[in-house]
MIDOSE-1310 file (N, C-alpha, C; in nm, 2 decimals, decimal comma, always signed):
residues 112
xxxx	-3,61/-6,07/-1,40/-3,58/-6,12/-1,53/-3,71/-6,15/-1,60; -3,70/-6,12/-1,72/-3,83/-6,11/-1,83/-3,83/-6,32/-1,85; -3,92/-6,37/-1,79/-3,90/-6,52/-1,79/-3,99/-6,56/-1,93; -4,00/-6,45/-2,00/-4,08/-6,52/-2,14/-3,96/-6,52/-2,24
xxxx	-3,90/-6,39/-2,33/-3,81/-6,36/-2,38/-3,71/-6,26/-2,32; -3,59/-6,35/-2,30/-3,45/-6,23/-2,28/-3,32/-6,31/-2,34; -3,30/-6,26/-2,42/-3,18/-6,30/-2,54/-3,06/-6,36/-2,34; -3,01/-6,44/-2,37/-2,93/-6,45/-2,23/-2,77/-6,57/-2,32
xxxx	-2,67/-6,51/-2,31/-2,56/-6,60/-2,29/-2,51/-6,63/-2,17; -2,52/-6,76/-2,16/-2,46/-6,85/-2,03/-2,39/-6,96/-2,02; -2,35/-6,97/-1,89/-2,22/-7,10/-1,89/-2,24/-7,17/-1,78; -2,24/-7,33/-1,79/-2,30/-7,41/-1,73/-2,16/-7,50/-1,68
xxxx	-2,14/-7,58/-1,63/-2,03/-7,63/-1,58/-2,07/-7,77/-1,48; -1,98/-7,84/-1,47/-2,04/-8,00/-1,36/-1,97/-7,97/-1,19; -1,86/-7,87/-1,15/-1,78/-7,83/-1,08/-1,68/-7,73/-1,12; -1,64/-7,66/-1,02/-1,52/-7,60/-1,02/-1,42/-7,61/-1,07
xxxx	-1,38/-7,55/-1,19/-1,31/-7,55/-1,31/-1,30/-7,72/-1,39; -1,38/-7,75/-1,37/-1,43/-7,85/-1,46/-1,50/-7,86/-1,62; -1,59/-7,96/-1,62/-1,62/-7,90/-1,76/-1,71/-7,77/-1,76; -1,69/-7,72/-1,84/-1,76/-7,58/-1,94/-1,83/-7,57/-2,03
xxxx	-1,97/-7,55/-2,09/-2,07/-7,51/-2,16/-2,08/-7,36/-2,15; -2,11/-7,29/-2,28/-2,15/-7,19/-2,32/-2,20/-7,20/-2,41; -2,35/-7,14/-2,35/-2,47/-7,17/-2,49/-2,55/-7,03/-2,53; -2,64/-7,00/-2,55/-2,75/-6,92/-2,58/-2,86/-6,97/-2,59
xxxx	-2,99/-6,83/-2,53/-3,11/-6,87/-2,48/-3,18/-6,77/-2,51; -3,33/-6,81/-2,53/-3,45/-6,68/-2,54/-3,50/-6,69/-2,40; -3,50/-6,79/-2,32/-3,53/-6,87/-2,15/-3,45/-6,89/-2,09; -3,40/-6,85/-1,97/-3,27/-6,90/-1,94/-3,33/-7,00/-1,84
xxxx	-3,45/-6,92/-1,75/-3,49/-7,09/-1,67/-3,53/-7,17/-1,73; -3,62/-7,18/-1,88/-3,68/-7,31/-1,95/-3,55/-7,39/-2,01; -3,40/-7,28/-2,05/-3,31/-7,40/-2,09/-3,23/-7,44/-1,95; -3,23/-7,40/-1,83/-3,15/-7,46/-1,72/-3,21/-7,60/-1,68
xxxx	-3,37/-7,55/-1,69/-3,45/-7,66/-1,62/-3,39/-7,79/-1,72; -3,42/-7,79/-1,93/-3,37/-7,88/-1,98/-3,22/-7,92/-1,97; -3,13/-7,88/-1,95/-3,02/-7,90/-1,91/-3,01/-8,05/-1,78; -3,09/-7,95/-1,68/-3,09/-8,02/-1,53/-3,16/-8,16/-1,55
xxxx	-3,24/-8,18/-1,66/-3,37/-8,29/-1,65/-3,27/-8,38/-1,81; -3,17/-8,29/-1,90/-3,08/-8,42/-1,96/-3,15/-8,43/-2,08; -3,24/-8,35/-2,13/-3,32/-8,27/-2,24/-3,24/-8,31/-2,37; -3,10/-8,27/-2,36/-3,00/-8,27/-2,46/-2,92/-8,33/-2,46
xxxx	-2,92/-8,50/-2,55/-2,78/-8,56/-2,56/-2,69/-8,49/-2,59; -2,57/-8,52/-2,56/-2,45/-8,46/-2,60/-2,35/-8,44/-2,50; -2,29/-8,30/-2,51/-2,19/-8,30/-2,41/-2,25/-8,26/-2,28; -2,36/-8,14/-2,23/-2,40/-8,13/-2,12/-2,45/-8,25/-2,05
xxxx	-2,52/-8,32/-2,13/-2,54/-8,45/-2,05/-2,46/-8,59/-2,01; -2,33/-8,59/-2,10/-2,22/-8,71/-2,09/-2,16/-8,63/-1,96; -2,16/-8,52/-1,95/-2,08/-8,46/-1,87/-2,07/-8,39/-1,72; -2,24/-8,41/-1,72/-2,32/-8,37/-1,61/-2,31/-8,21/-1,58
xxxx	-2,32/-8,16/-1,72/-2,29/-8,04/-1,70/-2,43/-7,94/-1,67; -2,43/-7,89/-1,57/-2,59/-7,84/-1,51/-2,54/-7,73/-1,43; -2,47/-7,67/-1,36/-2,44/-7,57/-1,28/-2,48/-7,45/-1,32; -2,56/-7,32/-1,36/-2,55/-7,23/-1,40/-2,47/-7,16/-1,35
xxxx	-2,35/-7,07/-1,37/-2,25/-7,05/-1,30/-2,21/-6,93/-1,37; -2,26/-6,84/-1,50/-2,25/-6,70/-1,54/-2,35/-6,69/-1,63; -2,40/-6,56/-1,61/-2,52/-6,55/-1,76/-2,49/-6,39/-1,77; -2,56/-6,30/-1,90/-2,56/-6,27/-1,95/-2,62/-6,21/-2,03
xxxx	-2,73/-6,07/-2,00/-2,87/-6,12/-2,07/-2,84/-6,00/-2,19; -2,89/-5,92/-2,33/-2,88/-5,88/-2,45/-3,05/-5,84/-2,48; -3,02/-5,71/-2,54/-3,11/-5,65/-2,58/-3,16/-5,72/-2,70; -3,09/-5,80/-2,77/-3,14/-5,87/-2,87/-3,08/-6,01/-2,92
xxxx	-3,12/-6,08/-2,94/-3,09/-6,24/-3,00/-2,95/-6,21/-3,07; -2,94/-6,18/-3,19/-2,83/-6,13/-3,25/-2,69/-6,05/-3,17; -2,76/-5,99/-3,11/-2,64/-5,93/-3,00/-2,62/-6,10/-2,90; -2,65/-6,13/-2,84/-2,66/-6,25/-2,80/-2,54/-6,37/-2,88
xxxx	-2,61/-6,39/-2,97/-2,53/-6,52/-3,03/-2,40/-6,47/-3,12; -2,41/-6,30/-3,12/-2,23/-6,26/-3,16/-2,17/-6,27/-3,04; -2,20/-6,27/-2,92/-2,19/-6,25/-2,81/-2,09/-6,42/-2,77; -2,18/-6,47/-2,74/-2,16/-6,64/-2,75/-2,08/-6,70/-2,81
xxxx	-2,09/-6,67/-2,97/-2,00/-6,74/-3,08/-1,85/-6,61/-2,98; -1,83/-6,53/-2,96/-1,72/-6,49/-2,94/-1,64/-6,58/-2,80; -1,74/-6,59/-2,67/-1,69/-6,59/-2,59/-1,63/-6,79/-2,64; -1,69/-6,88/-2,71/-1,73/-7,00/-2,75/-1,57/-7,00/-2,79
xxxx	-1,48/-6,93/-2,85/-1,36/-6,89/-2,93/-1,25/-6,88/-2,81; -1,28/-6,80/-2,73/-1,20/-6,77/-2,60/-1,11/-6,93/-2,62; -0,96/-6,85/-2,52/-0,91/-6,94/-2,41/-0,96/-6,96/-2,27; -0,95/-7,13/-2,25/-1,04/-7,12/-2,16/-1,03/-7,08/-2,03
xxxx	-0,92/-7,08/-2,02/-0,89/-6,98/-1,90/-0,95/-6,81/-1,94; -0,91/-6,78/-2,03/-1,04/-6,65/-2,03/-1,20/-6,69/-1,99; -1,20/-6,80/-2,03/-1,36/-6,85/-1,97/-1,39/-6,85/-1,80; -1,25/-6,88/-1,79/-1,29/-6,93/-1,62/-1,27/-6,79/-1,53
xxxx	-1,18/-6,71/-1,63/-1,16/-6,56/-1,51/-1,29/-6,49/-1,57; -1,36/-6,49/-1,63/-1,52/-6,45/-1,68/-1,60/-6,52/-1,56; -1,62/-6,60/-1,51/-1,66/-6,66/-1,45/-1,65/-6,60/-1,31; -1,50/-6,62/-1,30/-1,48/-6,59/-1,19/-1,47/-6,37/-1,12
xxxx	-1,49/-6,35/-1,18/-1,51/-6,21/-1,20/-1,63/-6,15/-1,11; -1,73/-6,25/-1,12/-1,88/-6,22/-1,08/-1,94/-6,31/-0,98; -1,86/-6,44/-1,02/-1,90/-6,56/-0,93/-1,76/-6,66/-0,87; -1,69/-6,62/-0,81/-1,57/-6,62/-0,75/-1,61/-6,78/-0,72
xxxx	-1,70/-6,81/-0,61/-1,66/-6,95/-0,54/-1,76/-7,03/-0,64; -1,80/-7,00/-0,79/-1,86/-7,09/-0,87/-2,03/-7,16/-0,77; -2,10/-7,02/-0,74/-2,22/-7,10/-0,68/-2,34/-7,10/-0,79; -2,41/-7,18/-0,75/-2,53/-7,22/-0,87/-2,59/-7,11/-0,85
xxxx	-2,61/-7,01/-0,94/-2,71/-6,87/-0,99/-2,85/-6,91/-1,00; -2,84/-7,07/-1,07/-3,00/-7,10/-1,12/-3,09/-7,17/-0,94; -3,03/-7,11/-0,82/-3,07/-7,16/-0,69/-3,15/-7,01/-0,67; -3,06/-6,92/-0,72/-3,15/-6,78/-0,70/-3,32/-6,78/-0,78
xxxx	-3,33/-6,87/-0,86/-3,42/-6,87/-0,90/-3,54/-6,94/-0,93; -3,53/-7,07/-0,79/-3,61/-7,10/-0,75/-3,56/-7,25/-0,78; -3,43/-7,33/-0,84/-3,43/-7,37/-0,86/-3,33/-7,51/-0,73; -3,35/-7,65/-0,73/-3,30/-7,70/-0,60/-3,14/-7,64/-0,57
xxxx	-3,08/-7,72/-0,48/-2,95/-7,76/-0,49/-2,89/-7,84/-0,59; -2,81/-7,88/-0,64/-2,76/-7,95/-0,69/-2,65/-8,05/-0,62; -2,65/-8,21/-0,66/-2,60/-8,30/-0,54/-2,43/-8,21/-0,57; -2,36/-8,22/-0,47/-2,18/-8,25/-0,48/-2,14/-8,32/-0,62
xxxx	-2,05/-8,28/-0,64/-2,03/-8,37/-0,77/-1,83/-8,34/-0,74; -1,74/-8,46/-0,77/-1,62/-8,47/-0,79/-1,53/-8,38/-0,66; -1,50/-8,27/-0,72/-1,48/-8,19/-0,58/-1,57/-8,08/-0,55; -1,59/-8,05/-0,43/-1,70/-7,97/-0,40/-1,65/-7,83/-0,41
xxxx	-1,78/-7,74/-0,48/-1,77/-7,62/-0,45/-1,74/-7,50/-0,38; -1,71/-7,44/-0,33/-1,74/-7,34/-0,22/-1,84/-7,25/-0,27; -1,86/-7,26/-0,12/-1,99/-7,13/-0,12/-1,97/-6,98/-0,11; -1,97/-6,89/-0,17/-1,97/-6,79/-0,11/-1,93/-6,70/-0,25
């Protein structure tokens, strides 16, 4: 992954079919890391939302945030079989990339 610019739509989550974020990024590790560290009042942080759990990367910004504003529209159960399509037991993606564990939170994840 291009860790300077890569247009990336992603979805962040606190647990397993819990809460849901879907944002857009030119960094996906510089906005996971803000995410994780609470960078952003609002909902990802009221809600402990930090999981990286699907991304999405786009040849350009614009493709990107039609991309986002679409999926952002979804029912959310179309959100969650998106998810689950690629990442079945909801494991943290942002671990692939150098990034800790994340503690348990509510009900625990599976692995795999």
């Amino acid at each position: 992954m291009n860790r300077d610019f890569q247009p990336t739509v992603y979805v962040l989550a606190n647990r397993r079919n819990g809460a849901i974020y879907t944002g857009v990024t030119s960094n996906l590790i510089q906005r996971v890391h803000q995410h994780r560290e609470g960078a952003f009042p609002g909902f990802t942080s009221k809600y402990g939302v930090k999981r990286l759990v699907w991304f999405e990367q786009h040849a350009t910004m614009e493709h990107a945030i039609v991309r986002e504003k679409r999926i952002k529209k979804w029912l959310r159960v179309w959100k969650l079989e998106l998810i689950e399509r690629d990442n079945l037991g909801w494991r943290d993606l942002a671990e692939d990339y150098g990034f800790p564990p994340l503690e348990p939170t509510g009900s625990p994840l599976s692995r795999g």
